[in-house]
Backbone bond lengths (Angstrom), bond angles and torsions (degrees), N, CA, C in turn:
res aa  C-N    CA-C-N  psi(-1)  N-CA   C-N-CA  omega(-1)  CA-C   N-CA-C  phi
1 X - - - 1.461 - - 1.526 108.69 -
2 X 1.748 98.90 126.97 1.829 88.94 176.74 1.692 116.89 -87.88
3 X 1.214 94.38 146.76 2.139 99.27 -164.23 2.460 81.93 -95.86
4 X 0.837 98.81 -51.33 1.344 112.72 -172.39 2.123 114.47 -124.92
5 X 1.118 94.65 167.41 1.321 99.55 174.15 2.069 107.55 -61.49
6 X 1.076 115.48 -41.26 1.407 101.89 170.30 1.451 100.70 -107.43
7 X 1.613 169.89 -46.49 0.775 149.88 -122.25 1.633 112.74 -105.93
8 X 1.075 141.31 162.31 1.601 135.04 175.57 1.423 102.91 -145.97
9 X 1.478 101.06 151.86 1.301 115.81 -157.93 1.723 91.81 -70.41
10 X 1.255 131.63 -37.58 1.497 142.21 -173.14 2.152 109.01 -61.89
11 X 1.473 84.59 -10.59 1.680 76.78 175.88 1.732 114.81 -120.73
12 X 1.342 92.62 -9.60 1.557 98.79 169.01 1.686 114.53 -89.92
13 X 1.313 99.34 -17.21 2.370 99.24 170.84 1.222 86.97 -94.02
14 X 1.447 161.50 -47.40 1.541 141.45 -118.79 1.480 90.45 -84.87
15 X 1.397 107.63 136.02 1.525 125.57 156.86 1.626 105.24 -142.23
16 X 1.615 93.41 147.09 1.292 103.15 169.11 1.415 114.33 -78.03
17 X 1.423 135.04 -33.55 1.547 136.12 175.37 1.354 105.65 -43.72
18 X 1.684 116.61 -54.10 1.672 135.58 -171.10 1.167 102.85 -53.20
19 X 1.404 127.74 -60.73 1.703 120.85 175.70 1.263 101.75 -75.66
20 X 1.417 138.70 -51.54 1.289 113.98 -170.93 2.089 123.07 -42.82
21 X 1.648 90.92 -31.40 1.617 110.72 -156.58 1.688 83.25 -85.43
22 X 1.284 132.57 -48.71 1.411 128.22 -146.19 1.409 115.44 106.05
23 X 1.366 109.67 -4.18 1.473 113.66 -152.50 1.690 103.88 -81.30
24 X 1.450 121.94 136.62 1.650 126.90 174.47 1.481 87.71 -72.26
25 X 1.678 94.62 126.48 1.478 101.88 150.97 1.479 111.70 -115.57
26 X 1.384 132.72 38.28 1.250 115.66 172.49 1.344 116.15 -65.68
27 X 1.221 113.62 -170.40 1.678 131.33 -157.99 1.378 98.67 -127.18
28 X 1.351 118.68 131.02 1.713 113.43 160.46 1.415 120.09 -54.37
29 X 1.185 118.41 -165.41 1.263 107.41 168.00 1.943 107.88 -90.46
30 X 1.680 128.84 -27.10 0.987 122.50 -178.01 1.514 102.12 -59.98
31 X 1.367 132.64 -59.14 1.476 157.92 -171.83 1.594 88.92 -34.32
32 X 1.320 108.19 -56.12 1.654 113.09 -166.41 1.470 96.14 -51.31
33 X 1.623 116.66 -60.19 1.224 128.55 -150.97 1.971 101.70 -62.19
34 X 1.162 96.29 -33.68 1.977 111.18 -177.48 1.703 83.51 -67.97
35 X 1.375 135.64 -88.14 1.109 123.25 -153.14 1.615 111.28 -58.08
36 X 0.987 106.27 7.89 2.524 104.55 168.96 1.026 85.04 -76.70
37 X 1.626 104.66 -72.52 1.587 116.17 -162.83 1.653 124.63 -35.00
38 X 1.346 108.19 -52.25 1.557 128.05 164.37 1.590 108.00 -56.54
39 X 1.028 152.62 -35.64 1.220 152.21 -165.48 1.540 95.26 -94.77
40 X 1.523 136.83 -53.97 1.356 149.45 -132.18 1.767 90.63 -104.68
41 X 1.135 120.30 -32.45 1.251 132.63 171.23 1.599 140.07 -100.86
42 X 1.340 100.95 -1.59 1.698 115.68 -171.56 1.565 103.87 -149.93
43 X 1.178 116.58 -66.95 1.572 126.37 -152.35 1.940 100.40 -74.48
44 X 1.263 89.96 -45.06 1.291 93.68 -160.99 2.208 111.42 -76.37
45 X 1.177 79.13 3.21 1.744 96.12 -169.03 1.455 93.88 -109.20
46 X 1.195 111.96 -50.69 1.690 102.05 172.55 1.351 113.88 -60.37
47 X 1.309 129.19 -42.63 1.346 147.02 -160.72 2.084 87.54 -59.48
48 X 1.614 92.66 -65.96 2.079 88.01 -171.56 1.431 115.73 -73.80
49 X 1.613 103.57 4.10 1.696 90.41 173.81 1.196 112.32 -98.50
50 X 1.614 110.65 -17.05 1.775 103.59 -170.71 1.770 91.88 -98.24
51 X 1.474 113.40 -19.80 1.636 80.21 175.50 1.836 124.16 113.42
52 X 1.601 101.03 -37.45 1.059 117.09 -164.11 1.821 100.51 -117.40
53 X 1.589 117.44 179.79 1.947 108.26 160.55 1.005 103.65 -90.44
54 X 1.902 109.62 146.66 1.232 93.58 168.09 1.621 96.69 -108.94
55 X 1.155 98.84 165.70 1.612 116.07 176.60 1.346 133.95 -91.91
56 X 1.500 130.10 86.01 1.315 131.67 -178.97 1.561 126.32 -34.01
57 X 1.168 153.41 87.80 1.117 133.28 -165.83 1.394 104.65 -93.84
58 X 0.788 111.43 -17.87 1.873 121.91 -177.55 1.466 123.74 -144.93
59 X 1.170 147.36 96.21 1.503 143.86 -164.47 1.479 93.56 -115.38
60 X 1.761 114.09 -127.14 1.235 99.40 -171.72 1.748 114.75 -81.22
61 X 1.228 89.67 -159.96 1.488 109.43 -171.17 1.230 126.25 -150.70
62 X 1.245 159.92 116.65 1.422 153.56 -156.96 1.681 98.44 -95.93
63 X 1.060 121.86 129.51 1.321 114.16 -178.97 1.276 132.63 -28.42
64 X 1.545 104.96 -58.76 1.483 121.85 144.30 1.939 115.59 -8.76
65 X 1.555 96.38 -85.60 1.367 104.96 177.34 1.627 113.91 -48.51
66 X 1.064 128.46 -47.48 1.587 153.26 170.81 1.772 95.73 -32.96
67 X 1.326 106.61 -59.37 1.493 95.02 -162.89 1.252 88.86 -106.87
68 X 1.590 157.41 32.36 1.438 135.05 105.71 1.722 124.61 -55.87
69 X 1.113 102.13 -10.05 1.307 108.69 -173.08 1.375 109.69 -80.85
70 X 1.751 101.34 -24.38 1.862 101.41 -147.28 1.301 129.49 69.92
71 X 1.503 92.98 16.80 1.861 88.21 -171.71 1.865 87.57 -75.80
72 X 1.759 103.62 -175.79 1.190 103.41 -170.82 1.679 106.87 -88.98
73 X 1.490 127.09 -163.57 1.250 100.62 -155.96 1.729 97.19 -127.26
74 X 1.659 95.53 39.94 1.487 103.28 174.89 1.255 115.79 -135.36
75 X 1.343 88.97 0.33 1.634 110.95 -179.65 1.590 120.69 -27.93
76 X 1.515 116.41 102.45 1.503 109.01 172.28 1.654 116.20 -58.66
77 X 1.229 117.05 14.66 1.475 125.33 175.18 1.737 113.22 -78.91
78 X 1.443 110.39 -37.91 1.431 118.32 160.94 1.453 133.05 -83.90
79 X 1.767 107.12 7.52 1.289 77.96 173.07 2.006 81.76 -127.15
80 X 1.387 122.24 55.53 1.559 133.78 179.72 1.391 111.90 54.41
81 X 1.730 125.15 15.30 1.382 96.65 169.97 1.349 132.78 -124.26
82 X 1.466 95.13 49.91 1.585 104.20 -164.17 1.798 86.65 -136.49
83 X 1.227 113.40 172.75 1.084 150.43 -171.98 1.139 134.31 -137.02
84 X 1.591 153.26 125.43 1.899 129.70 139.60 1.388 98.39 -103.05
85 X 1.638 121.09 129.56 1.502 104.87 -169.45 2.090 77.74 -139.14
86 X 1.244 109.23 151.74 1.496 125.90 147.31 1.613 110.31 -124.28
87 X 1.544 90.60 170.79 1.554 102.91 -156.31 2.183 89.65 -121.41
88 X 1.287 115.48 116.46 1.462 99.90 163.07 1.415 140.64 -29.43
89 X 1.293 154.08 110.46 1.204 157.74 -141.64 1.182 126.86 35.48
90 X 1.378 116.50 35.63 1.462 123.86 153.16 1.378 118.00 -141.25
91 X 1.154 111.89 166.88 1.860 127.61 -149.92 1.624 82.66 -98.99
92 X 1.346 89.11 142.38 1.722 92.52 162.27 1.412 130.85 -79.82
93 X 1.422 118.59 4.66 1.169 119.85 144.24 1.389 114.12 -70.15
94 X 0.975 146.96 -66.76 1.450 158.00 146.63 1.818 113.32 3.60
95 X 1.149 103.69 -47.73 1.666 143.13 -159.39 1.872 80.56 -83.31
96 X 1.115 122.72 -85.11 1.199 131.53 157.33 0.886 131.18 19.97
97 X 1.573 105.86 -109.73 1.814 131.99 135.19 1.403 111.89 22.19
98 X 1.643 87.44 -89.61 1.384 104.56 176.13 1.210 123.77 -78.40
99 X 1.208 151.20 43.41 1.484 150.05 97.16 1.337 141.12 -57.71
100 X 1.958 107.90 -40.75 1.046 110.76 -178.06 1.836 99.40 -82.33
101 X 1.380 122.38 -20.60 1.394 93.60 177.53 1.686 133.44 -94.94
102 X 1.470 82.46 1.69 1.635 103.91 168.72 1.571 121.48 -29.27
103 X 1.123 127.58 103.89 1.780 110.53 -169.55 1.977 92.60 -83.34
104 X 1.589 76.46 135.59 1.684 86.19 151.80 1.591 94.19 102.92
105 X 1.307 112.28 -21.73 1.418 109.93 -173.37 1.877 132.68 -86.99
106 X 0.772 101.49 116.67 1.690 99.16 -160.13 1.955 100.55 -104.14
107 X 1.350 89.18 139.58 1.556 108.44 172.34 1.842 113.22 -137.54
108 X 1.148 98.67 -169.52 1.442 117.36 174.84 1.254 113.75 -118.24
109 X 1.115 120.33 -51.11 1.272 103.69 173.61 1.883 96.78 -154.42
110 X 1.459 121.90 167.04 0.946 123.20 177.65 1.639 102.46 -148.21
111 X 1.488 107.09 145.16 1.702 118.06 172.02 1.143 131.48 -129.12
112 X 1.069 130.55 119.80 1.141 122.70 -171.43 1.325 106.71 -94.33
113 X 1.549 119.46 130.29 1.683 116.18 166.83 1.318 120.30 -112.48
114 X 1.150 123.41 -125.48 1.483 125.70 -175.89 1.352 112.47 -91.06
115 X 1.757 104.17 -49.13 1.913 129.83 -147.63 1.673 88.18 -134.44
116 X 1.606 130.97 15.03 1.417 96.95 174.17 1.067 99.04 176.42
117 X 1.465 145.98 -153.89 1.623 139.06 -160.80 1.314 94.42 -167.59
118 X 0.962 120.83 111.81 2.351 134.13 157.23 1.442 82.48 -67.12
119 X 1.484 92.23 127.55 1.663 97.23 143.56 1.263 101.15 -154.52
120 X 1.386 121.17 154.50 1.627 118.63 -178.98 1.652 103.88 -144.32
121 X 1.291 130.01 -176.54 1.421 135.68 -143.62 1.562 97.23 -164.00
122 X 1.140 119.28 103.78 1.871 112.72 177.17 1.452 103.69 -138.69
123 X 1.641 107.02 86.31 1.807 129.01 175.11 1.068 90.99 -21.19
124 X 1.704 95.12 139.99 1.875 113.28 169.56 1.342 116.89 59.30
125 X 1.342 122.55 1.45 1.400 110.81 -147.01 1.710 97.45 -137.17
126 X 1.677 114.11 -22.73 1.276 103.23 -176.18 1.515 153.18 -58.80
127 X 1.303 136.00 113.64 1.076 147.55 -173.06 1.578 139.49 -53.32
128 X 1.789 102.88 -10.79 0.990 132.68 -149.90 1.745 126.22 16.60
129 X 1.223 104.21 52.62 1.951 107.97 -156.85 1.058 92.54 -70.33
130 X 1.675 140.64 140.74 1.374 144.19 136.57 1.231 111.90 -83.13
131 X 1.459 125.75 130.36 1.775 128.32 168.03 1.210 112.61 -149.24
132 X 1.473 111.58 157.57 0.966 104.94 -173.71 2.118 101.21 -117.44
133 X 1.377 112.27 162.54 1.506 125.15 -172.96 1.783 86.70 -62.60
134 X 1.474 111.27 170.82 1.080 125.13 -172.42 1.758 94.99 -97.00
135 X 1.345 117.31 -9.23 1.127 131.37 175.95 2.057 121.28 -85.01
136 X 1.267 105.90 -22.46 1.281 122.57 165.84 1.510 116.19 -94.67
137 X 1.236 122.89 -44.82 1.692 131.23 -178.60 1.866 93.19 -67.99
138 X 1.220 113.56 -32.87 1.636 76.57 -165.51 1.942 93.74 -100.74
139 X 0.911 111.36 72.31 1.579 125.17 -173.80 1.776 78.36 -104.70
């Protein structure tokens, strides 16, 4: 199913933990409706400004999957509106950069880590937080 002109709903659930574990990662139907929104409003705008694909490494998460992960247990990753995405031949600082100075582009929050960039999208609601991993600040 296409969420956007490049994105599909099959690359924003796929995890390797989920098949490795057995674990269902489907999407409700609201979850579905958060990851359009997230793609139609974030991904897909970053995607035509930088030019290049970017690569989902993490989209949603079924709670289940969520707490094999260790993610935390508020994670906008389970309810579809978060992201960790890198872009081929650029650093996620780089990756970064160029999001937060993007005009016009609105998020909720964005992270920068070592190997990739959180960013998430929560309608009406965004915060625009920039932070950085505890793994980048103590550089």
């Amino acid at each position: 199913m296409n969420l956007s002109k490049d994105f599909t709903l099959e690359e924003l659930v796929r995890s390797d933990t989920a098949r490795r574990q057995g674990i269902d990662n489907t999407p409700t139907e609201l979850v579905t409706a958060h990851l359009i929104i997230l793609c139609h409003f974030l991904l897909q705008p970053v995607r035509d400004h930088i030019g290049k694909p970017i690569r989902v490494n993490s989209g949603y998460r079924s709670p289940k999957l969520n707490q094999a992960v260790s993610g935390v247990a508020t994670s906008q990753h389970t309810e579809g509106k978060a992201v960790d995405i890198t872009v081929p031949g650029m650093t996620a600082c780089d990756l970064f950069d160029r999001i937060i100075t993007m005009k016009g582009i609105e998020f909720d929050q964005i992270i920068q880590y070592k190997s990739f960039v959180h960013i998430s999208f929560d309608f009406g609601k965004n915060r625009k937080q920039i932070l950085y991993s505890k793994e980048v600040s103590e550089k």
